[in-house]
C-alpha positions as CSV (number, residue, x, y, z in Angstrom):
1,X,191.8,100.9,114.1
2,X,189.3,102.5,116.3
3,X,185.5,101.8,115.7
4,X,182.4,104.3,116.1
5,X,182.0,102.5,119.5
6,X,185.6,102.9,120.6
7,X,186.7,106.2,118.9
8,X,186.7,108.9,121.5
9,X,187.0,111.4,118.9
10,X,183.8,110.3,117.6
11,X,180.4,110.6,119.3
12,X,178.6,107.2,120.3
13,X,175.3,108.4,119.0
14,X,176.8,108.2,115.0
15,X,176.9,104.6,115.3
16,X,173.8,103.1,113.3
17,X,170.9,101.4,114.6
18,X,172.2,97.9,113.3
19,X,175.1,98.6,115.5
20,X,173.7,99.2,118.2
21,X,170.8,96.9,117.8
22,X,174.1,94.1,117.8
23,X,175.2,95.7,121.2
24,X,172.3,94.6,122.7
25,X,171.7,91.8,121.4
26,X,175.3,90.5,122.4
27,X,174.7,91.8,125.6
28,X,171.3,89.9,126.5
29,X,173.0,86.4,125.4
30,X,176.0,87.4,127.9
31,X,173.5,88.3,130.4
32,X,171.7,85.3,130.1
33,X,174.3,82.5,129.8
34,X,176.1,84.2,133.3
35,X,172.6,83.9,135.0
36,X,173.1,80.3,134.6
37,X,176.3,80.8,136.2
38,X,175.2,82.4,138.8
39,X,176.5,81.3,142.4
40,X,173.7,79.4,144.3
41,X,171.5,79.1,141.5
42,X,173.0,75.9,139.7
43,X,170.4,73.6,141.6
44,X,167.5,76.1,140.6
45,X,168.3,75.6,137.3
46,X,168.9,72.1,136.9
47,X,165.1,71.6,138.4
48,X,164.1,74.3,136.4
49,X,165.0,73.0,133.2
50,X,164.2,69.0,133.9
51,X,160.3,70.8,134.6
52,X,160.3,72.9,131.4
53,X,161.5,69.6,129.8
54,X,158.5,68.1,131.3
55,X,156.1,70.4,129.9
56,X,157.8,70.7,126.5
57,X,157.5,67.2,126.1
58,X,153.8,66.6,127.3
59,X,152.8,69.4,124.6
60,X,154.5,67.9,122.2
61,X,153.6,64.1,122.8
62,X,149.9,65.3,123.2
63,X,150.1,67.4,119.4
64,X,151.7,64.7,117.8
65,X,149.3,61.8,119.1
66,X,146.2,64.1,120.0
67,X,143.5,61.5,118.2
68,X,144.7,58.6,120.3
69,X,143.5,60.7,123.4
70,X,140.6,62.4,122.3
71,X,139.0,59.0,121.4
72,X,139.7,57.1,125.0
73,X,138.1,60.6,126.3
74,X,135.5,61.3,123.4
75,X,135.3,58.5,120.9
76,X,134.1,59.8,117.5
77,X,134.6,63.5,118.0
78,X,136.1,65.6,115.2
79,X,139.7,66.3,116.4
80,X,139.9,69.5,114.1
81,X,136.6,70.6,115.1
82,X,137.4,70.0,119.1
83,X,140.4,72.0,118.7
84,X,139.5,74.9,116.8
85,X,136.9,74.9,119.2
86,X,139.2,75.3,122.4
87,X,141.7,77.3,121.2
88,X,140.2,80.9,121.9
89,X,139.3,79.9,125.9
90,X,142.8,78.1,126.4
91,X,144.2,81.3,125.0
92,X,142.2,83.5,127.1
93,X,143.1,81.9,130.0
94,X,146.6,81.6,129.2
95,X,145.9,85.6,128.7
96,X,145.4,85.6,132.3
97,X,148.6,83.6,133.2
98,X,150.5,85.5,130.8
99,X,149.6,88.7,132.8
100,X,150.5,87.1,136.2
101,X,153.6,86.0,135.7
102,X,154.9,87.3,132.4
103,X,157.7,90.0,132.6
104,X,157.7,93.5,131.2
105,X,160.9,94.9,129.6
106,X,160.1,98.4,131.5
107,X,163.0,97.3,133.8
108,X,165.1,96.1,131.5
109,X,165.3,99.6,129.4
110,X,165.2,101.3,132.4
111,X,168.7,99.8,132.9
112,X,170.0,101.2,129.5
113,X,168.3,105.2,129.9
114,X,172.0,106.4,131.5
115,X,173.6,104.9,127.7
116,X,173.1,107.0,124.9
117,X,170.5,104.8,123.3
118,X,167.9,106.2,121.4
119,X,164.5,105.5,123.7
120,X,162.5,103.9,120.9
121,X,165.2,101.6,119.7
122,X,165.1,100.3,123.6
123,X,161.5,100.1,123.9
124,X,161.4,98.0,120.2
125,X,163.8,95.8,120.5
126,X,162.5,94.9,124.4
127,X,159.3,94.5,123.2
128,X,160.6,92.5,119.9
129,X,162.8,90.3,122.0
130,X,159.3,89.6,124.7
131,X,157.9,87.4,121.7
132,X,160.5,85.0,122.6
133,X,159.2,84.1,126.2
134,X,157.6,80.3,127.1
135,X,154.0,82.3,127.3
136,X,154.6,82.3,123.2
137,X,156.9,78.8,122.6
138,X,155.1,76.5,124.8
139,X,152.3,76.7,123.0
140,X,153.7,75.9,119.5
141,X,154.9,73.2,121.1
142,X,151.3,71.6,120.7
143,X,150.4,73.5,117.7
144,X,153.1,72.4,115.1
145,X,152.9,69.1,115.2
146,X,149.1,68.7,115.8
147,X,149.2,70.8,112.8
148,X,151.8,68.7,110.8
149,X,150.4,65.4,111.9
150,X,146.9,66.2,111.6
151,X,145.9,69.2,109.4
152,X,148.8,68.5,106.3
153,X,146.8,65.5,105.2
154,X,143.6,66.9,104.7
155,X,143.9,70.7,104.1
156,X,147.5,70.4,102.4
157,X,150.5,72.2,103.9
158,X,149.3,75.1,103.0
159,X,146.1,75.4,105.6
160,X,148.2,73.5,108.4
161,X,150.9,76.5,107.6
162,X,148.1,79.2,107.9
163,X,146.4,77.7,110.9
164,X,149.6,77.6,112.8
165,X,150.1,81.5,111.0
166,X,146.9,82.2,112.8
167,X,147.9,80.8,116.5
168,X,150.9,82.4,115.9
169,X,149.1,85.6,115.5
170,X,146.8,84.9,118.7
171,X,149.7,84.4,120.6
172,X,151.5,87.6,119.9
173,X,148.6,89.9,119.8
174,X,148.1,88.2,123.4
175,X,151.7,89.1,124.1
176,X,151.6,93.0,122.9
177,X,148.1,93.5,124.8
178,X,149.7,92.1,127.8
179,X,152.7,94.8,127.4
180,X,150.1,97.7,126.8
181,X,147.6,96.6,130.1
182,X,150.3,95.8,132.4
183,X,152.2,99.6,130.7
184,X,149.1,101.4,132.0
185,X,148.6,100.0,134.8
186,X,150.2,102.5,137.1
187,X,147.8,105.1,135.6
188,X,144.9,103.2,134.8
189,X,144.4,100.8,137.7
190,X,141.1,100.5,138.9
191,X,139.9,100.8,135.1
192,X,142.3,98.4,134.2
193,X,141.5,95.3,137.3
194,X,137.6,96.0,136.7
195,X,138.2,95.5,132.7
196,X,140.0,92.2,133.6
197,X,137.2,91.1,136.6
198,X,134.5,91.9,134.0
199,X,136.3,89.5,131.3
200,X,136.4,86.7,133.9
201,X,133.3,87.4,134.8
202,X,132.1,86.5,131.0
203,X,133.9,83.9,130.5
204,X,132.9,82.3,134.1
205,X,129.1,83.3,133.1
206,X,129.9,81.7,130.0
207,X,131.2,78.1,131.3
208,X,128.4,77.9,134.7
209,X,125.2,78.7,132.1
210,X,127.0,76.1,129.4
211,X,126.1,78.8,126.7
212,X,129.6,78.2,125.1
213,X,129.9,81.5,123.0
214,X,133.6,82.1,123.4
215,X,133.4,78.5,122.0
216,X,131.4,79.0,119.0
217,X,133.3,82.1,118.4
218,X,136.6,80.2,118.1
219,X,134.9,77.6,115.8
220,X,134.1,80.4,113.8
221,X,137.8,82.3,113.6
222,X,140.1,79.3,114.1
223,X,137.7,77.3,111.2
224,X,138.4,79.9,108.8
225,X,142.6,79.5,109.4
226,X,142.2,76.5,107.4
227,X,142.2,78.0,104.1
228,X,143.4,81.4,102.6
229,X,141.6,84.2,103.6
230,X,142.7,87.8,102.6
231,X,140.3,89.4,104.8
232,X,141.6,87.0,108.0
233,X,145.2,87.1,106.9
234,X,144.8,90.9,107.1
235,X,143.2,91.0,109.9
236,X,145.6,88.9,111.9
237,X,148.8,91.2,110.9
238,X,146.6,94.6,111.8
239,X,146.1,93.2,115.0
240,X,149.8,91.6,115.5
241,X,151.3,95.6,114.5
242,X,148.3,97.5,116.0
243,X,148.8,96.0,119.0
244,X,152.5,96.1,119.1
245,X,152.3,100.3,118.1
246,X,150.2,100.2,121.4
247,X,152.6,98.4,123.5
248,X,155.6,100.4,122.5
249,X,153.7,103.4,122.8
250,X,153.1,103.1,126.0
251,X,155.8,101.7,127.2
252,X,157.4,104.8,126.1
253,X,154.9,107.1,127.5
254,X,155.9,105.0,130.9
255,X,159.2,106.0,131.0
256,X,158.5,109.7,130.0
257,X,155.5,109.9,132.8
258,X,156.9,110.4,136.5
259,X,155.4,108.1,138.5
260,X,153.2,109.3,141.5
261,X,154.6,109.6,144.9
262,X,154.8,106.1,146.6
263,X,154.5,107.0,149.9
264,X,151.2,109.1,151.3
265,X,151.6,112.0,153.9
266,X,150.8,110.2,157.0
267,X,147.8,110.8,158.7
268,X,147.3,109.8,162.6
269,X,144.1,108.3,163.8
270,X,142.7,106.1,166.0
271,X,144.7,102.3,164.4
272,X,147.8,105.0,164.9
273,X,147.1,106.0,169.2
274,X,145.8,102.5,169.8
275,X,149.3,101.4,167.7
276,X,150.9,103.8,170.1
277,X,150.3,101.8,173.3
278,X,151.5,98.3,171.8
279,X,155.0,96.9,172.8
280,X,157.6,96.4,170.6
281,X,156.1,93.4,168.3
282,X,152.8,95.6,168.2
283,X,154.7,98.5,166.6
284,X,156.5,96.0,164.3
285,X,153.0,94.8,162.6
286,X,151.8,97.8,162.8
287,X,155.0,99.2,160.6
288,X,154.3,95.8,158.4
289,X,150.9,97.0,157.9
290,X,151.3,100.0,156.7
291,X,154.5,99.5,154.5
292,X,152.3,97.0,152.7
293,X,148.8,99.6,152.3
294,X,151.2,102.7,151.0
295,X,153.7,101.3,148.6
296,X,151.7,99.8,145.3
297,X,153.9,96.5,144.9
298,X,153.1,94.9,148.5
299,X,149.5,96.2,147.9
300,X,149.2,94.4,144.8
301,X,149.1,91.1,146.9
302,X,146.5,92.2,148.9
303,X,144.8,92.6,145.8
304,X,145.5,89.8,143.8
305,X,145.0,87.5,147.5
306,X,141.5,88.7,148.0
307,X,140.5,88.1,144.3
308,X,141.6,84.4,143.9
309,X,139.3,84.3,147.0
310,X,136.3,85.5,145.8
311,X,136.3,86.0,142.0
312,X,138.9,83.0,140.8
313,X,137.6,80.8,143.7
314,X,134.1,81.1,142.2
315,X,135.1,80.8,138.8
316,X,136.5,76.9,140.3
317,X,134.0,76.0,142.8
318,X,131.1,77.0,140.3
319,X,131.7,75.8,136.5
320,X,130.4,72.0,136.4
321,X,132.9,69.6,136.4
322,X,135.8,71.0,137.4
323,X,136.3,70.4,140.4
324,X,137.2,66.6,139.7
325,X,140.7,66.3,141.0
326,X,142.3,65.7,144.4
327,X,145.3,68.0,143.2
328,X,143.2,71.1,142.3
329,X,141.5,70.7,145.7
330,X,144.6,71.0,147.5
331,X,145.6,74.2,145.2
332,X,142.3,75.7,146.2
333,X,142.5,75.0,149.9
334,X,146.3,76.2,149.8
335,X,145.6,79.5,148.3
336,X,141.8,80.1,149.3
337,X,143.4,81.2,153.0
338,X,147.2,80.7,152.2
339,X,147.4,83.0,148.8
340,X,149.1,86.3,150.2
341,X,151.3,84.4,153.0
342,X,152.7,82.8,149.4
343,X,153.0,85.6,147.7
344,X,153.9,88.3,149.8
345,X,155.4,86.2,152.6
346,X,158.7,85.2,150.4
347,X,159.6,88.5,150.4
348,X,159.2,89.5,154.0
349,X,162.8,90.9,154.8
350,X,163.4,92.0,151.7
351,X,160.3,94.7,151.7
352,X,162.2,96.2,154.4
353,X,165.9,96.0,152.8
354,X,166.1,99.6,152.1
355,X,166.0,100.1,155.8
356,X,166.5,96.7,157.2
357,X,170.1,97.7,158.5
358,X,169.1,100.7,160.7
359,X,166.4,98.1,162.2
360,X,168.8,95.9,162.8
361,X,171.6,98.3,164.5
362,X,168.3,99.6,167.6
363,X,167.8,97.4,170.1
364,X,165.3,95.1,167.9
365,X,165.3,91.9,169.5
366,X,165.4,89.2,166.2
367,X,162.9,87.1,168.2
368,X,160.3,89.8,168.1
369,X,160.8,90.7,164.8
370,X,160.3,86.9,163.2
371,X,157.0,86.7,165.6
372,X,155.6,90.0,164.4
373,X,155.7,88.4,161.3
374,X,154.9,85.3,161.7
375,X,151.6,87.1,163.2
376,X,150.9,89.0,160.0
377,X,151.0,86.0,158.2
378,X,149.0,83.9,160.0
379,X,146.6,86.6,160.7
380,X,146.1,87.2,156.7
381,X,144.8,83.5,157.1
382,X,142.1,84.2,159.2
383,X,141.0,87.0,157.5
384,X,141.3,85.0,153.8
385,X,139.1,82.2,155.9
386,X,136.5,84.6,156.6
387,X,136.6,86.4,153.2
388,X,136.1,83.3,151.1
389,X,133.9,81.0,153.5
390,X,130.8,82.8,152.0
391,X,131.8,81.1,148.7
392,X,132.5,77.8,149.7
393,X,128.9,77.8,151.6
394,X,127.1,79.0,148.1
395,X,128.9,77.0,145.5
396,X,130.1,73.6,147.4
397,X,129.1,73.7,150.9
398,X,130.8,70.0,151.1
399,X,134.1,71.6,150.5
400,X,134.0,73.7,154.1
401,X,135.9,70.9,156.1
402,X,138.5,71.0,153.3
403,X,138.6,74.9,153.6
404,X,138.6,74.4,157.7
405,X,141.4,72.2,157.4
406,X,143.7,74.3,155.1
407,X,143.7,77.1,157.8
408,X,144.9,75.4,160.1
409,X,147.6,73.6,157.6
410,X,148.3,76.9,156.0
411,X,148.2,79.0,159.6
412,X,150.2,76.6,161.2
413,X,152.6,74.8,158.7
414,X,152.4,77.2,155.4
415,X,153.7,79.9,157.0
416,X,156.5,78.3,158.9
417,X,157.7,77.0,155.5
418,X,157.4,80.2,153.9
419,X,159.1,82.4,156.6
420,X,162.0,79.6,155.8
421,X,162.4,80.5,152.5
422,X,162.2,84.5,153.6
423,X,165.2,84.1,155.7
424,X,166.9,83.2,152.7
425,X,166.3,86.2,150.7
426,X,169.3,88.7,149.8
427,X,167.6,90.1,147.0
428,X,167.1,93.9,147.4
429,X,163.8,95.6,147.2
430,X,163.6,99.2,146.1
431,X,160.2,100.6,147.3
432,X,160.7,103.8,145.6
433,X,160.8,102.0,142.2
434,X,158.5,99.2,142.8
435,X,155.4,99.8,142.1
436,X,155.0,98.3,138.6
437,X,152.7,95.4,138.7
438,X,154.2,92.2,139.2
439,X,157.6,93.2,138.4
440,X,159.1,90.1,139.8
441,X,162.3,92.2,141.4
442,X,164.0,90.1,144.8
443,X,162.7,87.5,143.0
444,X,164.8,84.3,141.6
445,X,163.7,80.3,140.8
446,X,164.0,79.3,144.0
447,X,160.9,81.6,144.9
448,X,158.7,79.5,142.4
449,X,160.2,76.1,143.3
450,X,159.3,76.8,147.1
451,X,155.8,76.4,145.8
452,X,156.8,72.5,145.5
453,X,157.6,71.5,149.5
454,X,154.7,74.1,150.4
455,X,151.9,72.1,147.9
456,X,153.3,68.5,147.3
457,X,153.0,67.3,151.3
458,X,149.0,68.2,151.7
459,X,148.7,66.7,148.0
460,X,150.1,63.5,148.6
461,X,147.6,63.3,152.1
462,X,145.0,64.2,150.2
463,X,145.9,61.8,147.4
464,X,146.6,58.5,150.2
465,X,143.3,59.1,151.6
466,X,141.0,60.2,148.5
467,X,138.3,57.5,149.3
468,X,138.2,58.7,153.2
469,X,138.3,63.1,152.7
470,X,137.3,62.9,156.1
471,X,140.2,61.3,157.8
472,X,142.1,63.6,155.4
473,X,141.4,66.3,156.3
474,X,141.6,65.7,160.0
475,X,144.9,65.0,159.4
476,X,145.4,68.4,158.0
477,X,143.9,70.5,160.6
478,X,146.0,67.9,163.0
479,X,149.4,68.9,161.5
480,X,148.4,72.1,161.1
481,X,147.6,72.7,164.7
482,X,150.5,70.9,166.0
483,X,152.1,73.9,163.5
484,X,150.5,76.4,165.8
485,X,151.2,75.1,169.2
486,X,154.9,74.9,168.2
487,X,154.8,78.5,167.1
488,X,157.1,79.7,169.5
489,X,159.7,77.3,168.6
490,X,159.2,78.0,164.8
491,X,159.6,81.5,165.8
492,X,163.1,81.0,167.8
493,X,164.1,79.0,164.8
494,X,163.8,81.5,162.7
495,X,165.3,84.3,164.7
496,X,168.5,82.4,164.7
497,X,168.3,82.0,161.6
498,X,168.4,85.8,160.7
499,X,170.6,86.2,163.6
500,X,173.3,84.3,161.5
501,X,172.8,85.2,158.0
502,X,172.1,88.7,159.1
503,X,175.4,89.7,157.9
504,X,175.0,88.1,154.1
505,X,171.3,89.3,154.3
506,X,172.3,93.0,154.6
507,X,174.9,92.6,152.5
508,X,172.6,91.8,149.4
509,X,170.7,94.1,150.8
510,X,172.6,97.0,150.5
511,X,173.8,96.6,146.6
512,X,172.2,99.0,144.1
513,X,170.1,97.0,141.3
């Protein structure tokens, strides 16, 4: 007998919104048991998994046994008190993470709009089902069975229920807000980026003058969680639905709001005559250059590149005490002149897959186009270098070898590595749909686990050779100039590299997402 869904008789709109609420929800656990299945990605996964493992089980081990280590780090401190202390900063800074790396459902409804789904049962269920993302479960990880372990035998299961209630609460008001800043972004971007500098500017004020407000402040809200409070148990479910109204507000406004033209009317002047008189690999940077200034995606790692080195760098190099690991140096000196040849570098055929096959049909020798990229990337280097020296001669003039060293490792050997992993890439790129922030698309694991052979190597160096930096990082700038006198064979590497997979490139290329 024929169903409301299978009737043709009957319109699909009359089914209910439990129906169709099941659709979906059927239809996101197909979609994501066959991205598992997914050709090519079975090694991803398997890494991916053994790492979130990892994690889950380092949370877990440190919630559960949390006295043991706060006593061979701070013997005789008040566990509760220490925690209830940090849990506002490590939330705000996972706020920050969240907003990096987190995923918006925009796309994911966008993908429904041709179905006769109501808009605001898209936009809730999207935004129901984001709750549900590692930004929100990691964390509990921690908090349940510090909470069970811990904060039942003193304040009864009762407080250890409403102080997980309350970081429950934290988390997805972090989650909605995230939605709603990264929903406006489009239309609100300057505001939005100069609300988020001024924040990290706080909190950094906040750590470098040792004032510790934002500690005191979670002292204060998280100490109340241990017993029942009507005014904080109200105030923790206005936020939770005021700031999911928000979210799903404007994530519908989103979709109703055309979005601004992405390319600009060009304009000639003088960069576009002196362009004029380059050769062929001159035109081919200068097309890089301005594909990446005029479409909002590629520009957004510009962006995000020159704020990790000035704002973020200073927030690492200035707050006491930090900077007391051989890992974290290597992450600053890898991203301090290397952060947009990792970020925007992974992508660097598939920004021009909309048009890639056309290139490829002219008389564009692959050799010339791998070394006009290969000169964008190392020349974002440089001008990274000179951006963020200033910093490193303020807040830890010692550190300047290091950051000397890491342009030539990321100039010479970063860039190699990551123009590897671009030849690889078959994901399509729409530019004319692009230009939410962060919106991840060409993107898969293997983009995030290329970090690992791009960071580990200079680690471990710097790691053999803590007690003599010097030799260290002489090694470094060794490698890495050895990286840029062998250039040109990096460069014919790569060119036959495209010249091979050209054929499977395009191909990925040229289906619709």
């Amino acid at each position: 007998m024929p169903g409301p869904l299978t009737d043709p008789n009957r319109p699909f709109r009359a089914a209910s919104a439990p129906v169709l609420l099941w659709l979906l929800v059927g239809q996101q656990v197909r979609y994501r048991i066959r991205s598992f299945r997914g050709q090519g990605k079975l090694g991803s996964s398997i890494v991916v998994t053994l790492f979130g493992t990892y994690i889950a089980f380092t949370l877990f081990t440190l919630g559960a046994f949390l006295p043991v280590f706060v006593d061979s780090i701070r013997g005789g401190a008040s566990v509760p008190e220490l925690v209830d202390q940090h849990v506002l900063p490590t939330l705000v800074g996972l706020f920050f993470l969240r907003f990096l790396l987190q995923k918006t459902p925009k796309m994911q409804v966008e993908s429904f709009l041709h179905l006769p789904f109501p808009r605001w049962l898209l936009v809730g269920f999207f935004c129901s089902a984001s709750v549900f993302s590692a930004h929100n479960l990691f964390p509990l990880l921690f908090a349940v069975p510090y909470a069970v372990n811990h904060l039942a035998p003193v304040d009864g299961a009762l407080g250890a229920a409403l102080w997980v209630g309350g970081v429950v609460g934290a988390l997805l008001i972090s989650n909605f807000l995230n939605l709603y800043v990264r929903a406006q972004l489009t239309r609100y971007e300057k505001a939005i980026l100069a609300g988020l500098a001024g924040v990290l500017a706080i909190t950094l004020a906040d750590e470098y003058l040792g004032a510790g407000i934002i500690g005191i402040l979670s002292s204060a809200v998280f100490g109340e969680m241990h017993a029942f409070s009507w005014i904080m148990a109200l105030s923790v479910v206005a936020g939770v639905v005021g700031t999911g109204i928000l979210a799903g507000g404007a994530l519908l406004q989103a979709l109703r709001r055309e979005d601004p033209p992405v390319v600009p009317s060009a304009q000639a002047g003088r960069l576009h005559e002196l362009a004029e008189r380059w050769d062929l690999a001159g035109h081919l940077i200068w097309l890089e250059l301005r594909l990446m200034w005029r479409n909002r995606r590629p520009r957004h790692y510009l962006v995000v590149s020159l704020m990790f080195s000035t704002v973020y760098l200073i927030f690492l190099l200035a707050s006491p005490g930090i900077f007391d690991g051989v890992a974290l140096g290597a992450v600053i000196g890898l991203f301090a002149s290397g952060g947009f040849a990792l970020n925007y570098g992974q992508l660097m055929f598939s920004w021009e897959s909309s048009y890639m096959e056309g290139m490829l049909a002219r008389s564009v020798d692959t050799r010339t186009l791998t070394r006009s990229k290969t000169i964008v990337l190392q020349g974002s280097c440089l001008v990274l270098f000179i951006v963020s020296l200033p910093v490193f001669m303020i807040f830890q003039p010692d550190l300047i070898p290091l950051h000397v060293a890491f342009l030539f490792y990321n100039a010479g050997i970063t860039t190699q590595v990551i123009l590897e992993l671009a030849t690889r890439n078959r994901e399509r790129i729409d530019l004319g749909r692009s230009g939410g922030f962060f919106n991840y698309e060409g993107f898969s694991a293997k983009h995030w686990l290329w970090f690992l052979p791009t960071a580990v190597p200079p680690t471990v160096l710097l790691v053999i050779f803590r007690d003599t930096p010097t030799l260290a990082w002489s090694l470094l700038a060794g490698v890495g100039l050895i990286g840029l006198l062998t250039t040109e064979l990096w460069t014919r590497r790569h060119a036959r590299r495209v010249s091979r997979r050209k054929h499977r490139m395009l191909s990925g290329f040229a289906v619709q997402s």
